[in-house]
N, C-alpha and C positions, 0 to 999 in steps of 0.2 A: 392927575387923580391923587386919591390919600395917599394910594400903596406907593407913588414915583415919591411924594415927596416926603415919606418916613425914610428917604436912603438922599437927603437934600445936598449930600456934602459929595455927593459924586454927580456930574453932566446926566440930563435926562437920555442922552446920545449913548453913555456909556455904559447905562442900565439898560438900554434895550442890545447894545452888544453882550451883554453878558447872557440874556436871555439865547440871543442867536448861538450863539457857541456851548451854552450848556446844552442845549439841542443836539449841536455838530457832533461833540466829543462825548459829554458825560451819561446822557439817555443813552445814545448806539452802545454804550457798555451796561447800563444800570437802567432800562427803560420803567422807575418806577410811576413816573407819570403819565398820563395821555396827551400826548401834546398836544392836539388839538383843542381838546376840553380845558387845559391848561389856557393857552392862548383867549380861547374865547371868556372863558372869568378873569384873565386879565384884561381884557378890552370889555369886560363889564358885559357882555352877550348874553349871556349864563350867568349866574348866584355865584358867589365863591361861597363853596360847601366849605364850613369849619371855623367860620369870624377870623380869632385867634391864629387859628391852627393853620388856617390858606395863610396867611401874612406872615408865619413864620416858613410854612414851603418857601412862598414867593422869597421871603429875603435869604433863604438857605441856597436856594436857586440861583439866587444871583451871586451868591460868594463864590459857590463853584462854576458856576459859568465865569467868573470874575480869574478862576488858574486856567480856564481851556482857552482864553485869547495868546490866538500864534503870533509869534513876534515881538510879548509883550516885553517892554526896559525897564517897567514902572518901578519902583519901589516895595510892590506888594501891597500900599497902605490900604487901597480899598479894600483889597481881600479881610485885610484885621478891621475895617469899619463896619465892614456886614457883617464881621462874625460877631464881634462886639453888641451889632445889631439885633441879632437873631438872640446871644443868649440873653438881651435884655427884656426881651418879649417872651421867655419863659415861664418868669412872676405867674406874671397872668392864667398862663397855662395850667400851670403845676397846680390851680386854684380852681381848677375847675376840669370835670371828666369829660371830655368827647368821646362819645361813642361813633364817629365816623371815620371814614378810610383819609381822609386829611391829616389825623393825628398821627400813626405810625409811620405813613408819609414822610411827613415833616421830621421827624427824631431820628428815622432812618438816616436819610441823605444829613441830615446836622450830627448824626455820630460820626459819620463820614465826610465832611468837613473838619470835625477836629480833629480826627486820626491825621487830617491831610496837615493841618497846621501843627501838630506834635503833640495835641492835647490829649493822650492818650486815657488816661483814667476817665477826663467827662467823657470822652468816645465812649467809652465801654459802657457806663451810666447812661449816655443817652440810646444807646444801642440793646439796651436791658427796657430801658422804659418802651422802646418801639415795639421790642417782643411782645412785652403782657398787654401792653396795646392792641395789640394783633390777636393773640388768643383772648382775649377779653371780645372782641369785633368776632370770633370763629373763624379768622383765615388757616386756621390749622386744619378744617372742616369742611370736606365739601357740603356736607348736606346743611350746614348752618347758612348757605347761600342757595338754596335750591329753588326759593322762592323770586330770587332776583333775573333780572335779566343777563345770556348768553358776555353783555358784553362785561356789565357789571362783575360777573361770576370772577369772568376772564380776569380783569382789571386788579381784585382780590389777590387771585392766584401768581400776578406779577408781583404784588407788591410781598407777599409769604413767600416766594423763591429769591427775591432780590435778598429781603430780610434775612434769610438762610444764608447765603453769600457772604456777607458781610460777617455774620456771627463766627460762622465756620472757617472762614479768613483770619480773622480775628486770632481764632483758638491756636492756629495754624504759626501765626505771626507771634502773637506772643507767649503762649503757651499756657496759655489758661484752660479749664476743664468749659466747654460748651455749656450752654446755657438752654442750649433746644431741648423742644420734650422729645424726649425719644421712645413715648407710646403714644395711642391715640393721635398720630397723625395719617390721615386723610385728602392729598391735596394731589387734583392732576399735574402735569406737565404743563409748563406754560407751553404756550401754539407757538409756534413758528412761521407766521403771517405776518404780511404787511398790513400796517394800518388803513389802508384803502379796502381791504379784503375784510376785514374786521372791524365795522363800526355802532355806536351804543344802537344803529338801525338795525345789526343783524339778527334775525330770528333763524337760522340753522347754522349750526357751529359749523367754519369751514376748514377743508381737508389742511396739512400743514405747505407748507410753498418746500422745495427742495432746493431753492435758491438762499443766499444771506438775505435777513431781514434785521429791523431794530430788535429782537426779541431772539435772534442767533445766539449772543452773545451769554442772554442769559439762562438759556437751556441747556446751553453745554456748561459753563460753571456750573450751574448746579447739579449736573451730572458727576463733574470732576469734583465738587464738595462733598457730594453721598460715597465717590470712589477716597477720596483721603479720610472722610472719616473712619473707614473700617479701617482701613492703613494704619491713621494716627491711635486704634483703639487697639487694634493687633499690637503694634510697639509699645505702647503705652504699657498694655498687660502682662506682656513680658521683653521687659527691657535686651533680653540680651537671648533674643531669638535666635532659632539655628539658621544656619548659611542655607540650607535647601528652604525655608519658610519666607526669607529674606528675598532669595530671589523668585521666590511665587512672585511675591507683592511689586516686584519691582518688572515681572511680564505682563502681571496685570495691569501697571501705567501703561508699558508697551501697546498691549492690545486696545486698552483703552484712546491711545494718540491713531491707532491706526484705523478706528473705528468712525472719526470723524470725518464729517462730509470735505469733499473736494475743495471747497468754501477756502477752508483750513489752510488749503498748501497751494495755493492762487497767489498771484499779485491781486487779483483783480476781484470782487470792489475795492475799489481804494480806499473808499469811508470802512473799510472793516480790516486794515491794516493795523491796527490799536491793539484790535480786541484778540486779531490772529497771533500778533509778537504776546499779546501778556500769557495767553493760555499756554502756549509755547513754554514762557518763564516759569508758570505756576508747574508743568509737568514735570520739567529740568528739577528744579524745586523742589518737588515732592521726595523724585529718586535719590535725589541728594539726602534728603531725610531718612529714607528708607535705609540708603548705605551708610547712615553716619556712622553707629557703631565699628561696622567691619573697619569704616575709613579709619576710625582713632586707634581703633586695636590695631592693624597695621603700621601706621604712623608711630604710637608709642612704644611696637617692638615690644608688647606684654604678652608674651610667648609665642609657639610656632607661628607660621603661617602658611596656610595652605595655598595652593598654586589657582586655587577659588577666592582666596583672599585676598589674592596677590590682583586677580584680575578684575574685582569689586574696588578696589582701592583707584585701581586706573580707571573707571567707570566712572568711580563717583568725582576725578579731579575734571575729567573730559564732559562731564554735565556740567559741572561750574564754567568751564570753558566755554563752553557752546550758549552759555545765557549772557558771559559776556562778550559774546563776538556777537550775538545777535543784537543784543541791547547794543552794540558800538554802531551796528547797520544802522538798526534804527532810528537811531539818533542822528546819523550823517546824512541820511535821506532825505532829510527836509528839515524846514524848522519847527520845532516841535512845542507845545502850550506846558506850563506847568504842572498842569492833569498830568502827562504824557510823561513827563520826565518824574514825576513823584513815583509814579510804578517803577519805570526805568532803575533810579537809585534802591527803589525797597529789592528789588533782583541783583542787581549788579554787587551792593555792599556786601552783602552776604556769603555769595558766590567768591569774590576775590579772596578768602583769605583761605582758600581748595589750593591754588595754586601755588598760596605763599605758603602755606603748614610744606607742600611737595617739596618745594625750594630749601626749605628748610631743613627737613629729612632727607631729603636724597639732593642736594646738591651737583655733585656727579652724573645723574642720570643722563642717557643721553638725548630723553626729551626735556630737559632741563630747558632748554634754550625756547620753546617753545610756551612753558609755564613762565618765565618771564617775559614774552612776546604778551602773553595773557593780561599779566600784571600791570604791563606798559597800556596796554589797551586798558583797560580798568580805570587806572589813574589818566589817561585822557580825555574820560567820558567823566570824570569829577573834576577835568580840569577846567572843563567846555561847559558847565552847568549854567545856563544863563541867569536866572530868575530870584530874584534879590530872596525871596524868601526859603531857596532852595538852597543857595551857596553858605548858607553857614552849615549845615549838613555836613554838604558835598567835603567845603574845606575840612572840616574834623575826621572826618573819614580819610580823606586824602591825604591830612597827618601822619594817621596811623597808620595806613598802610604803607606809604613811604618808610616808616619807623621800623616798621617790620620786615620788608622788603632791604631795610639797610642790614639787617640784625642778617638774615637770610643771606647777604651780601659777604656777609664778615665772615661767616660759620667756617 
């Protein structure tokens, strides 16, 4: 067809593996598509809604299905062909307004593409264009969809809480002021159903399933993005909260980890092993933010400390701990796609430098032995990074913390 051979420079065999695996991995975390509907407009079934704007999903689709192939040795180059791809197919766009659920679609998942490739400023830009996409369409609004159909509705409200995710990650990651409105929104919960239970046939909304589905994944982020935004707004507004407010926020994660279904602390589905380690990281994460102040003020010894202070400081090195013992699991447990390990490192790098600021200050301690047990684990999992387009990362990280860890070494 047109659409296989705008990407001619990769096997027609390895555009439909890309397809498969953006399926496997990157939906079961981000369901912005319908896969079904999806498939059927690419085997030409159905219309592809959007001219434009499908052919750039479809080739944004493939880039990222292009990092979730397990076991891959490649070089990377297809991932940089398709993105090359996709933002050459912009022109066009940028030239013309769609008013359909294709467009925000499509800039979503390609803001997140370049995030994944390091491209962080277009990330942001195309992740700006998706929003007013979105409020331009009313996904900010239930009743701007009231006229459509149960599944359509539905369909909307996936793609306005994915959107939300990504923004509020964003903000979270690099530290920019959110970009969401924060009046006049109006948007249910996405359902918690399997797609056999929910098709563009149903006419009465069905009850939610109490089991993991593709759409687990992202009801509970966006639960956990409404919970850190008050977090990151509370710290934000006052930078140097009291120790009793501090640890409000930091039972509130608590309660919040404890409130998650069974799903969460299973082995078992095993296709929801991904999504169970990442929210795991983002909680660790958070509390790590929550405690950073107390953790510096401790650390730098700028005046007393309380015997609270004392035990928020050890909190916050044993959260970093515990994201990289689990990210070490995870990682050993099977071989894992470039998707998988992109989260992996965005946790881990961050995390290790808890152990080493400890090392550093308290040298002597006598869990001393143990934060270098951590550090060793850390620089093993950048040492093992498979994925040609990941190792230049990994290696600079793994520079540094070696540098640091030597400096730690010497004190």
């Amino acid at each position: 067809s047109s659409t296989m051979s705008s990407s001619a420079q990769i096997a027609p065999e390895q555009l439909a593996s890309y397809i498969e695996a953006y399926f496997g991995v990157f939906h079961l975390q981000y369901p912005l598509v319908h896969q079904a509907t999806f498939r059927a407009q690419l085997g030409d079934i159905v219309p592809r809604a959007g001219g434009a704007a499908w052919t750039l999903l479809y080739t944004v689709i493939l880039g990222l299905g292009s990092m979730c192939i397990t076991g891959d040795t490649g070089d990377g180059s297809e991932t940089l062909i398709l993105y090359d791809k996709a933002s050459d197919l912009l022109y066009p766009l940028a030239c013309r307004t769609f008013l359909i659920l294709t467009s925000p679609q499509a800039f979503t998942l390609l803001a997140n593409y370049a995030q994944k490739l390091s491209h962080v400023s277009q990330g942001t830009v195309f992740l700006g264009i998706a929003l007013r996409m979105a409020i331009n369409l009313g996904l900010h609004c239930e009743a701007s969809s009231k006229h459509m159909s149960l599944f359509e509705q539905e369909q909307r409200r996936r793609v306005w809480y994915i959107l939300f995710c990504f923004e509020s990650g964003a903000a979270i990651t690099f530290g920019h002021p959110s970009t969401l409105p924060t009046f006049g929104v109006d948007v249910w919960p996405v359902l918690n159903v399997p797609d056999t239970v929910f098709t563009p046939a149903t006419t009465v909304r069905p009850p939610p399933s109490s089991g993991a589905t593709a759409y687990s994944s992202t009801f509970y982020q966006a639960c956990f993005h409404q919970l850190a935004g008050q977090v990151l707004n509370c710290l934000t507004v006052n930078p140097h909260l009291p120790l009793d407010d501090v640890l409000r926020l930091y039972r509130d994660v608590d309660s919040f980890q404890n409130s998650l279904p069974a799903f969460f602390f299973a082995a078992q589905p095993s296709w929801f092993d991904f999504a169970r380690h990442r929210l795991a990281w983002r909680l660790d994460n958070l509390r790590m933010v929550i405690l950073r102040q107390t953790f510096l003020k401790v650390s730098l010894a700028s005046g007393p400390v309380t015997p609270e202070e004392e035990r928020c400081w050890g909190k916050c090195v044993d959260c970093a701990a515990e994201v990289i013992r689990s990210v070490q699991r995870f990682t050993s447990s099977g071989s894992r796609c470039m998707m998988e390990l992109w989260y992996a490192l965005h946790f881990v790098i961050p995390s290790t430098f808890l152990p080493l600021i400890a090392l550093r200050v308290r040298p002597s301690s006598p869990v001393a032995i143990e934060w270098l047990e951590v550090v060793q684990s850390a620089k093993s999992i950048l040492e093992r990074i498979p994925h040609a387009l990941l190792k230049p990362l990994a290696t600079r990280c793994l520079t540094i913390i070696t540098a640091v860890a030597n400096l730690s070494e010497g004190n």
